[in-house]
Wavefront OBJ file of the C-alpha trace (Angstrom):
o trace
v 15.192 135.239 -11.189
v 12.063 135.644 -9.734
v 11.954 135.417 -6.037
v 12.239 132.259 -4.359
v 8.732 131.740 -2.489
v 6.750 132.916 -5.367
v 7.699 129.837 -7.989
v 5.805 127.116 -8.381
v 6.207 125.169 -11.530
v 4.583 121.675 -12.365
v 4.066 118.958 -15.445
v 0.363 117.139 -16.099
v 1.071 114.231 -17.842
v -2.097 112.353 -19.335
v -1.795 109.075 -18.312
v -2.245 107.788 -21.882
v 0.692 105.568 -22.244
v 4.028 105.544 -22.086
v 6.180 108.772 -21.048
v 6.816 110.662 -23.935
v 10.660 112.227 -24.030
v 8.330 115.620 -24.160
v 7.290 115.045 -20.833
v 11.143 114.775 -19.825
v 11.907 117.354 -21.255
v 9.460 119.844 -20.020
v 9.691 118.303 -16.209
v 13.426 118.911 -16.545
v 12.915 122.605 -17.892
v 10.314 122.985 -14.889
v 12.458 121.499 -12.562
v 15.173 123.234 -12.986
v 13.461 126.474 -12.951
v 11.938 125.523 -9.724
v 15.208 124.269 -8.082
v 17.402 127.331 -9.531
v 14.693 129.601 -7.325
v 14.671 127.444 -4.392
v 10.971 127.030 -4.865
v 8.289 123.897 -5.911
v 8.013 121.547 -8.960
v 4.997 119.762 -9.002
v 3.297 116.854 -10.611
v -0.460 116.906 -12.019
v -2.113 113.980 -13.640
v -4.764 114.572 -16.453
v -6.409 111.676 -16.231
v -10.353 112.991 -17.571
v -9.616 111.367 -21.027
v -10.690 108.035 -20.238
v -11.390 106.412 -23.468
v -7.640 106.847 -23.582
v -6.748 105.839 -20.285
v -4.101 103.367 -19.634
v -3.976 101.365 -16.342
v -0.229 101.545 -15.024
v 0.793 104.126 -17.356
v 0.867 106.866 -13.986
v 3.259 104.523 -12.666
v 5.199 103.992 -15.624
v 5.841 108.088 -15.486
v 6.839 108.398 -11.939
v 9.147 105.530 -12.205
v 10.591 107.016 -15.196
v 11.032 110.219 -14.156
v 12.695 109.378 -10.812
v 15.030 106.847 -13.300
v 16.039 110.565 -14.775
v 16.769 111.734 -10.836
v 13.832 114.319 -11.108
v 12.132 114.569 -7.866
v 8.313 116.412 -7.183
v 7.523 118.293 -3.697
v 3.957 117.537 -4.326
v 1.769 114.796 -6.492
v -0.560 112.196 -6.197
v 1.703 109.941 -4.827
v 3.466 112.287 -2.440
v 0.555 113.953 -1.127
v 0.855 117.927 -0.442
v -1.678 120.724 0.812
v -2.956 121.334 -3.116
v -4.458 117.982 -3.914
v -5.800 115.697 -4.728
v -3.351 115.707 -7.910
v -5.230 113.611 -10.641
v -8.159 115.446 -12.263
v -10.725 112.842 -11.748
v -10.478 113.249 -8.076
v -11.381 116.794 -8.629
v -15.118 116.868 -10.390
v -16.513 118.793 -8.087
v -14.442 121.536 -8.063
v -14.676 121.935 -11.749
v -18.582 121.648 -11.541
v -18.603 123.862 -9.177
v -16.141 126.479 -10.957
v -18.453 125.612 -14.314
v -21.974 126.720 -12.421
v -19.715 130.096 -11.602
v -18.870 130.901 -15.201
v -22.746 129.761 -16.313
v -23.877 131.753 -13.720
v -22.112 135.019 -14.542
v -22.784 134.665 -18.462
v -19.162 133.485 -19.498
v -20.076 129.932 -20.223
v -23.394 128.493 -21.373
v -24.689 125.081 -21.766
v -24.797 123.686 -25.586
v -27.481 121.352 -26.285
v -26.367 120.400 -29.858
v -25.931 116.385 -30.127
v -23.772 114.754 -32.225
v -25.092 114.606 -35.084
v -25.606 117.620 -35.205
v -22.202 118.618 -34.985
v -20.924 116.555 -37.425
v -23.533 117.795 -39.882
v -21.717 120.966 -39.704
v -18.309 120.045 -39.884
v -18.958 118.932 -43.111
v -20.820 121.948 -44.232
v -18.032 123.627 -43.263
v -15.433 121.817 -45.158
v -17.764 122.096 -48.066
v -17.594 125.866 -48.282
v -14.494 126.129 -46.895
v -15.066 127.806 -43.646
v -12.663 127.889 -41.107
v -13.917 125.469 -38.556
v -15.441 125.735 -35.154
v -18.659 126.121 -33.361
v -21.097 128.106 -35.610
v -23.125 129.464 -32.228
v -26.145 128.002 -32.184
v -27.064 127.637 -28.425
v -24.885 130.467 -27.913
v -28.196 132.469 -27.489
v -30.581 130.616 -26.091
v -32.741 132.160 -23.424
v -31.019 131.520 -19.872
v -33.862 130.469 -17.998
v -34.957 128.038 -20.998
v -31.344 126.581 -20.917
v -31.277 126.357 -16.940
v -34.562 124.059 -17.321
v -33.347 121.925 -20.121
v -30.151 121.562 -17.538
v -32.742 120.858 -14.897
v -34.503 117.984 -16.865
v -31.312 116.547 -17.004
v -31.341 117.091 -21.210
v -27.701 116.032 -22.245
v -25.615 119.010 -22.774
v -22.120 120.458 -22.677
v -20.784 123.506 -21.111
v -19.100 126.013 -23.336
v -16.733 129.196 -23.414
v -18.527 132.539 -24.448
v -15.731 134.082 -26.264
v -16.099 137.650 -26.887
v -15.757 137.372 -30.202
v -15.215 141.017 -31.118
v -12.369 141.367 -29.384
v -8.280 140.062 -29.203
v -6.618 138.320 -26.628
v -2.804 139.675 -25.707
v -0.710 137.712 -23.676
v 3.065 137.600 -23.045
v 5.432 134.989 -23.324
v 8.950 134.894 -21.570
v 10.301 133.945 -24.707
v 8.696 135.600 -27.295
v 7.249 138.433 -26.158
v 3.887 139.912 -26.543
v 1.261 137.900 -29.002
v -1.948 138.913 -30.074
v -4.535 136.453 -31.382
v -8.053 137.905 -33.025
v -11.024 136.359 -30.785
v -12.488 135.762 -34.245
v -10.251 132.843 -34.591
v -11.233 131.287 -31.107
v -13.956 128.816 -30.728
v -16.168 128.275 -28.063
v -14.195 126.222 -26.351
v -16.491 123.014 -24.439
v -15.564 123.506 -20.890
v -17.251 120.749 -19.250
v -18.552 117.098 -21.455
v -21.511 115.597 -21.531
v -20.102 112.851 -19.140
v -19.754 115.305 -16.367
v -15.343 115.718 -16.981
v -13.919 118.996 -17.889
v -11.814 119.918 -20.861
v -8.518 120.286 -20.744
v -8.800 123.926 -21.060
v -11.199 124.327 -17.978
v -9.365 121.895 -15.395
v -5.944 123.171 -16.844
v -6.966 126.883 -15.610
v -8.893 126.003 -12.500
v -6.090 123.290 -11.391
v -3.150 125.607 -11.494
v -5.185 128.519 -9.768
v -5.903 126.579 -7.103
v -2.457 124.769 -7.026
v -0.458 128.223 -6.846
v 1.232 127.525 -10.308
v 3.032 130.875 -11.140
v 4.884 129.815 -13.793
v 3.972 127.363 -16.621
v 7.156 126.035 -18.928
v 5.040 123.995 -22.032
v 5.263 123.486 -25.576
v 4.757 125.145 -27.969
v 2.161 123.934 -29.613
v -0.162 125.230 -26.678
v -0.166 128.459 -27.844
v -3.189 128.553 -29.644
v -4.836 127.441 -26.468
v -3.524 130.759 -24.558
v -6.575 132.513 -25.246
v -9.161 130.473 -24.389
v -7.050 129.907 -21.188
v -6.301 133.900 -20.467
v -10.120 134.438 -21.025
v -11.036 131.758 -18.061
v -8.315 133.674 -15.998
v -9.856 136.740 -16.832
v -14.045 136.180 -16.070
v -12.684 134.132 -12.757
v -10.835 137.370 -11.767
v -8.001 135.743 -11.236
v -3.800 136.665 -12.324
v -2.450 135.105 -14.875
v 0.724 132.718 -14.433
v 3.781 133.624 -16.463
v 3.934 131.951 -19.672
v 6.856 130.366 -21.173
v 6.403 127.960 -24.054
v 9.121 125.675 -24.876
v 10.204 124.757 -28.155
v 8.994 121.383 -29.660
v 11.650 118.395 -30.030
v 12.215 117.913 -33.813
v 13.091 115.137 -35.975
v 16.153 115.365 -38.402
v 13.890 116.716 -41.155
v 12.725 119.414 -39.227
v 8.846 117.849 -38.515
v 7.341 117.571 -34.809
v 9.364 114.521 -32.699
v 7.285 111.406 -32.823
v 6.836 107.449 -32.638
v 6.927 107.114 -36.548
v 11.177 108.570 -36.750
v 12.265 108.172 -33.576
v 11.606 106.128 -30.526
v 9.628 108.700 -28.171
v 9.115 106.723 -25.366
v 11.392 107.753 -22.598
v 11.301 103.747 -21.011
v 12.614 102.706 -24.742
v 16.202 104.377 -23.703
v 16.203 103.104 -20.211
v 15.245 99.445 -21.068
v 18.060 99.784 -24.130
v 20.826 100.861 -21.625
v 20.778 104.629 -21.905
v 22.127 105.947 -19.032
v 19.605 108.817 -16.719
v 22.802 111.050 -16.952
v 22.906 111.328 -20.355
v 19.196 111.288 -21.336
v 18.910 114.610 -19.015
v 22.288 115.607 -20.406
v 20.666 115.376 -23.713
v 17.451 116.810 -22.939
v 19.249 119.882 -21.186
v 20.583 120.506 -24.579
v 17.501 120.566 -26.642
v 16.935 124.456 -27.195
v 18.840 125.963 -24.601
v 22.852 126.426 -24.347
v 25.270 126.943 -20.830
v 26.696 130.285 -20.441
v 30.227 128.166 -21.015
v 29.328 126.537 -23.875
v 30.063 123.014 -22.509
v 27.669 119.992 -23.902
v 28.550 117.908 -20.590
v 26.881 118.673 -17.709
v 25.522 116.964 -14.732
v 22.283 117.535 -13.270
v 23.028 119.552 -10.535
v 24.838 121.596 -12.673
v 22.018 122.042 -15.047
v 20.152 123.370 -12.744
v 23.057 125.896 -11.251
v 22.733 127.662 -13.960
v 19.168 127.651 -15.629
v 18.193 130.844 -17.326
v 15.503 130.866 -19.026
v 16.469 133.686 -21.509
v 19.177 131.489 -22.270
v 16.178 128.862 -24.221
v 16.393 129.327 -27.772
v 13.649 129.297 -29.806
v 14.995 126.894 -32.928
v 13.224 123.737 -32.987
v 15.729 121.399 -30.924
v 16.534 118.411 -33.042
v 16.530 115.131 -31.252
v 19.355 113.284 -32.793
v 20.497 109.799 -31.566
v 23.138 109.842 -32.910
v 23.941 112.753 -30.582
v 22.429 110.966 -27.906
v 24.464 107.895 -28.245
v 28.104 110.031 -28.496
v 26.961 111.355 -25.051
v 25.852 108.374 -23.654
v 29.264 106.742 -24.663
v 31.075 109.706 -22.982
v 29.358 109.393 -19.868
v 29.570 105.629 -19.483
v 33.233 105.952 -20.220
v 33.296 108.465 -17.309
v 31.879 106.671 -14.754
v 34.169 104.774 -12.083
v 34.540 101.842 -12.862
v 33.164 99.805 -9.562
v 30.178 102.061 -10.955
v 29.419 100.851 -14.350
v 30.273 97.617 -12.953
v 26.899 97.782 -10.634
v 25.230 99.456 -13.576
v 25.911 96.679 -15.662
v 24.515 93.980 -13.250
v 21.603 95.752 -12.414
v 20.657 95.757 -16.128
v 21.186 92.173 -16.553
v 24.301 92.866 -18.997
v 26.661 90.932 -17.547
v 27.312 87.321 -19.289
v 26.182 84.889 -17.411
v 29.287 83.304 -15.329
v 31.038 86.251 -15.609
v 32.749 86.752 -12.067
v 33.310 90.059 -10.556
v 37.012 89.874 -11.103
v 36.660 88.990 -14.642
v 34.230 91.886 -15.194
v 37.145 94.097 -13.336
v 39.337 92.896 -15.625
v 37.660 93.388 -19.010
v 36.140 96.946 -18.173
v 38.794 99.077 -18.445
v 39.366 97.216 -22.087
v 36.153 97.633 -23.378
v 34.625 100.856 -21.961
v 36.065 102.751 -24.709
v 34.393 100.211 -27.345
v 30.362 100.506 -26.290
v 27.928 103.323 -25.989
v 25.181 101.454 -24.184
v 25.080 99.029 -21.656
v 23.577 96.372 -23.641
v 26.604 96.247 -26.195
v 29.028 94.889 -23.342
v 27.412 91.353 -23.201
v 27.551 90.951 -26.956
v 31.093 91.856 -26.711
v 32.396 89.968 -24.059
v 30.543 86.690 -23.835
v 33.618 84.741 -25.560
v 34.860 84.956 -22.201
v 32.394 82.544 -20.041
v 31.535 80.553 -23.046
v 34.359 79.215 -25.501
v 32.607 79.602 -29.051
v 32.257 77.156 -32.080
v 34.890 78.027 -34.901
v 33.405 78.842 -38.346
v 35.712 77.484 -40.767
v 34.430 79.433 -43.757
v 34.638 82.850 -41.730
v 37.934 81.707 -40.509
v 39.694 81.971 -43.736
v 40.693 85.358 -45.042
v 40.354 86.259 -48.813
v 43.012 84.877 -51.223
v 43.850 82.296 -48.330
v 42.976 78.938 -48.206
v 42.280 76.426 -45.310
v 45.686 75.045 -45.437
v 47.093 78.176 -45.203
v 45.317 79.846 -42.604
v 45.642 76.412 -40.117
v 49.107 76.719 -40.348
v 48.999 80.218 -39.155
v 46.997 79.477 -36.372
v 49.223 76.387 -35.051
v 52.484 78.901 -35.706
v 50.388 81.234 -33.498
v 49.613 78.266 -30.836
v 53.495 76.960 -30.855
v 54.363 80.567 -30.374
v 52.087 81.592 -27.482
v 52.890 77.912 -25.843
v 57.095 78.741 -25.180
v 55.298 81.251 -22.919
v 54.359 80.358 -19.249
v 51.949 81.736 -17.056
v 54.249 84.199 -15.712
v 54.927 85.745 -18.971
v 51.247 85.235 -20.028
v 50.906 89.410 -21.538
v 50.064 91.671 -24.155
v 53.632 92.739 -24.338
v 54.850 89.003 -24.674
v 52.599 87.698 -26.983
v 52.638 90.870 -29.386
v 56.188 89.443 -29.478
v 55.414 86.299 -29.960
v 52.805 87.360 -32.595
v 55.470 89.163 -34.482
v 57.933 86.310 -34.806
v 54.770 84.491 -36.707
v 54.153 87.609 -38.958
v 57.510 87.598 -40.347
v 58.008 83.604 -40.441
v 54.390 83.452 -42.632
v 54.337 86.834 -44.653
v 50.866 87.334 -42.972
v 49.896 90.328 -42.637
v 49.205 92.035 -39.228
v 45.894 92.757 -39.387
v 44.924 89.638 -41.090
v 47.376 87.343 -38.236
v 45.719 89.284 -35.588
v 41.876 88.837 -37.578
v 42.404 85.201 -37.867
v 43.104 85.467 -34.137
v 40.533 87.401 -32.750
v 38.115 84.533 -34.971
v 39.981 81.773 -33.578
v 39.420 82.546 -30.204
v 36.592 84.907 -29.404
v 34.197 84.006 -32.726
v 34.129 87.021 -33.546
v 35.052 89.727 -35.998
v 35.085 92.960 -32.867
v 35.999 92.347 -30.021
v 38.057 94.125 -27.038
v 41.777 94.532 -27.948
v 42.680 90.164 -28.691
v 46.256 90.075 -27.006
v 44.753 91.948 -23.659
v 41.301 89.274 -24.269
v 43.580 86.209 -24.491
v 45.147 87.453 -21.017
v 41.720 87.362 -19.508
v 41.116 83.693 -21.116
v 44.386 82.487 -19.731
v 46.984 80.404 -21.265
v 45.620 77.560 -21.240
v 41.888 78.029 -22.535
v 43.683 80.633 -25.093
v 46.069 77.674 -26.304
v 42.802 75.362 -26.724
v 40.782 77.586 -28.740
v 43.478 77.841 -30.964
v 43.933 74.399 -31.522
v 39.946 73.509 -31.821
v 40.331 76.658 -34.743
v 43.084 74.397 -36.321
v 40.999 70.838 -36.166
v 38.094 73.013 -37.430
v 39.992 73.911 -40.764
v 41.768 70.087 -41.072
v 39.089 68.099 -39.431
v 41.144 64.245 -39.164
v 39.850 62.261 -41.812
v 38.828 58.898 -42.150
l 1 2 3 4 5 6 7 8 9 10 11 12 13 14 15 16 17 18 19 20 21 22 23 24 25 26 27 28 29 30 31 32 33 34 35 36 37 38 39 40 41 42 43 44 45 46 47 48 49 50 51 52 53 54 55 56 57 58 59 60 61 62 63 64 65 66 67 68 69 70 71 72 73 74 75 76 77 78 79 80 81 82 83 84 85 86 87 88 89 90 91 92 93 94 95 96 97 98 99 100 101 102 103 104 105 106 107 108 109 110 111 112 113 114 115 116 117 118 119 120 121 122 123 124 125 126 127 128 129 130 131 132 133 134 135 136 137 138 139 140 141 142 143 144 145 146 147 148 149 150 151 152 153 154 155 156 157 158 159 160 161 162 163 164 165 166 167 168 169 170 171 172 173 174 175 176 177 178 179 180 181 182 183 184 185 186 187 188 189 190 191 192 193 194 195 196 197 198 199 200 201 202 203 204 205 206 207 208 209 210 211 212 213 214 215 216 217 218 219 220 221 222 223 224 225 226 227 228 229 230 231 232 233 234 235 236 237 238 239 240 241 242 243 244 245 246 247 248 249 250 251 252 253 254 255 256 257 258 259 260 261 262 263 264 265 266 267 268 269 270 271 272 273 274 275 276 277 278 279 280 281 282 283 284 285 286 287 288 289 290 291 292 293 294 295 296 297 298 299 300 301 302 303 304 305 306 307 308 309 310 311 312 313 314 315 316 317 318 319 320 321 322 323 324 325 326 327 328 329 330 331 332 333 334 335 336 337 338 339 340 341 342 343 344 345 346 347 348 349 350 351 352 353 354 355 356 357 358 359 360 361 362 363 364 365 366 367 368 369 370 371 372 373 374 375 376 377 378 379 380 381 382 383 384 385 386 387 388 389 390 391 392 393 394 395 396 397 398 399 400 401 402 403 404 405 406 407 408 409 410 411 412 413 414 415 416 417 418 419 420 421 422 423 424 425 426 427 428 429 430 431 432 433 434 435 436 437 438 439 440 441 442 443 444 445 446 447 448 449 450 451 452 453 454 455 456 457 458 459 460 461 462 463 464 465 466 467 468 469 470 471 472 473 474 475 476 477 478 479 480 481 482 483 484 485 486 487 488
């Protein structure tokens, strides 16, 4: 590991819209790196795109990344000695880092409008030219350009980029790469608007924030260059690069909106639990030394390696996802989940704390999200209307199946409260199975109907405990005048 007071890691979320499960998972990659080395994980926002700006969207990240138990040392909301952290509090540094790189011959100001531009885009398409900048104010006289800039003629700022030359960089993952300068464009710096590129206040931001080591996707890569190049005309070292691999659908193409939900407040509004979504993103491309898929936090970051990141497009499976997010839930103490529950609104209304003691430990086993345990335990607070046609298993008839359920009610009803358990009425259920010729599964189906309304439920004879003898008793006999309503 690198030593402990030289790390500095951050993310730089665009405040764009929701947080993206990218984001997670790079903050949790550049967390942990910081937090394995003792050092600082910072937070950035990019905010100079504002034709895509949303308002409350740089809330909507911090809230969601503290919901994952990721915590910054220094940000725009926390403050520290590098800010201010969003980009459009920082203009005039860039300007003034922009007049530098004009000044020395490494940038130059680009008068072409629009129009222009577009006009040879499509020329470009039309012969089949790679595209990208063909150079045009690339050699305008200096002194002609630096009065245009004076009489305030719109303009952007652009990259020179030596174009006979190659950049080599190295990544902590894969090595050294070499890209052909050829292949570069001259990057715009700085917009007509007076905001910088991505690529300028990306480079300038994490100089002058102490950044020493940036953990990103992958698809930045092709941006190294232009980004080495800045680092290299400023005079300044270049932070160690490590680029992440992307998050991959089933199919193998880039994670997004269009196959899977991407937005990281989709799983905590549908009862995903922080443990598991970091559990899951901890597994996406890298692997413990053990070979365990459960892991905490903490423990994630105990034993981060970053040589340990493989480079095999992650896939982001949900169907993984859910298996862990069942095993965690199920792991959780119980006076836990409990609070979890409440706190998500999943709790039936009327459901008392006792009652939700009691039918945990029943149905824990049965969900994987927090929002399945209402659905599955509402019969309890509110007694449900029988459906006579769903009541009635195949090749039975109503006749039939009421007298089951009245044999069931008689059966139950020699019991008292005091011998009101599973154990007793399995009994008692048994007794009706070989007086009818029914079936277990369809004596204990009609059951479960009779009583809960539904098909899946939590085990019937442990439910009917829960209900009490009495309200158990009731339901079966409303089942029974639901089948052989009195007639008239």
């Amino acid at each position: 590991m690198v030593e402990a007071a030289h790390v500095r890691t951050r993310i730089a979320p665009s405040p764009t819209g929701q947080a993206h499960v990218g984001t997670a998972y790079a903050a949790l990659f550049n967390y942990a790196f910081a937090r394995r080395a003792g050092g600082q994980f910072l937070i950035r926002i990019e905010d100079t795109d504002r034709d895509r700006f949303v308002a409350g969207a740089e809330e909507e990240i911090y809230a969601t990344l503290k919901w994952l138990g990721l915590s910054w040392d220094e940000g725009p909301d926390v403050g520290g000695a590098c800010g201010p952290y969003r980009q459009s509090e920082r203009l005039a540094v860039y300007r003034e880092h922009v007049d530098r790189l004009v000044s020395s011959g490494a940038a130059y100001p680009c008068f072409c409008t629009s129009e222009r531009l577009e006009s040879m885009r499509m020329a470009q398409r039309q012969t089949g030219r790679p595209p990208g900048y063909d150079g045009t104010c690339r050699g305008l006289n200096p002194a002609d350009a630096a009065r245009r800039v004076g009489a305030k003629e719109p303009h952007v700022v652009r990259l020179r980029v030596p174009k006979e030359e190659a950049t080599v960089f190295q990544d902590l993952l894969r090595g050294e790469i070499r890209i052909e300068n050829h292949t570069i464009d001259d990057q715009v710096l700085l917009k007509t608007d007076g905001f910088p590129t991505y690529h300028l206040a990306v480079v300038v931001d994490d100089r002058l924030m102490r950044i020493t080591h940036i953990l990103r996707g992958e698809e930045w890569i092709s941006s190294v260059p232009k980004h080495v190049l800045l680092y290299r005309v400023f005079g300044w070292v270049v932070p160690v690069m490590c680029h992440l691999p992307l998050l991959r659908n089933a199919d193998r193409s880039k994670v997004s909106k269009r196959k899977n939900p991407t937005s990281l407040a989709w799983y905590r509004d549908r009862g995903y639990l922080p443990e598991a979504m970091v559990n899951f993103l901890g597994l996406m491309g890298y692997s413990m030394s053990d070979g365990r898929e459960r892991f905490s936090l903490e423990e994630f970051v105990a034993s981060f390696d970053p040589t340990r990141i493989c480079l095999g497009g992650p896939v982001f499976d949900l169907a993984k996802l859910g298996w862990l997010n069942g095993s965690v839930l199920r792991d959780l103490p119980q006076e836990v989940l409990a609070r979890r529950l409440r706190e998500a609104g999943q709790v039936p209304a009327g459901m008392t704390d006792a009652l939700l003691a009691g039918v945990l430990p029943i149905v824990r086993e049965r969900i994987q999200t927090l929002p399945e345990f209402a659905p599955m335990t509402e019969f309890l607070v509110s007694r449900p209307k029988p459906d006579a046609a769903a009541l009635i298993p195949k090749k039975r008839d109503a006749a039939g199946t009421a007298a089951v359920l009245r044999a069931l009610r008689e059966a139950y009803g020699m019991l008292d409260a005091g011998r009101w358990t599973p154990d007793a009425l399995a009994e008692a259920s048994a007794r009706v199975e070989v007086a009818s010729g029914w079936k277990k599964g369809d004596l204990y189906m009609v059951a479960r109907l009779a009583v809960t309304g539904k098909p899946v439920t939590p085990p019937i004879l442990e439910s009917m405990v829960l209900l009490g003898r009495d309200e158990t008793l009731a339901r079966l006999e409303r089942a029974v005048a639901t089948l052989l309503p009195p007639t008239r």
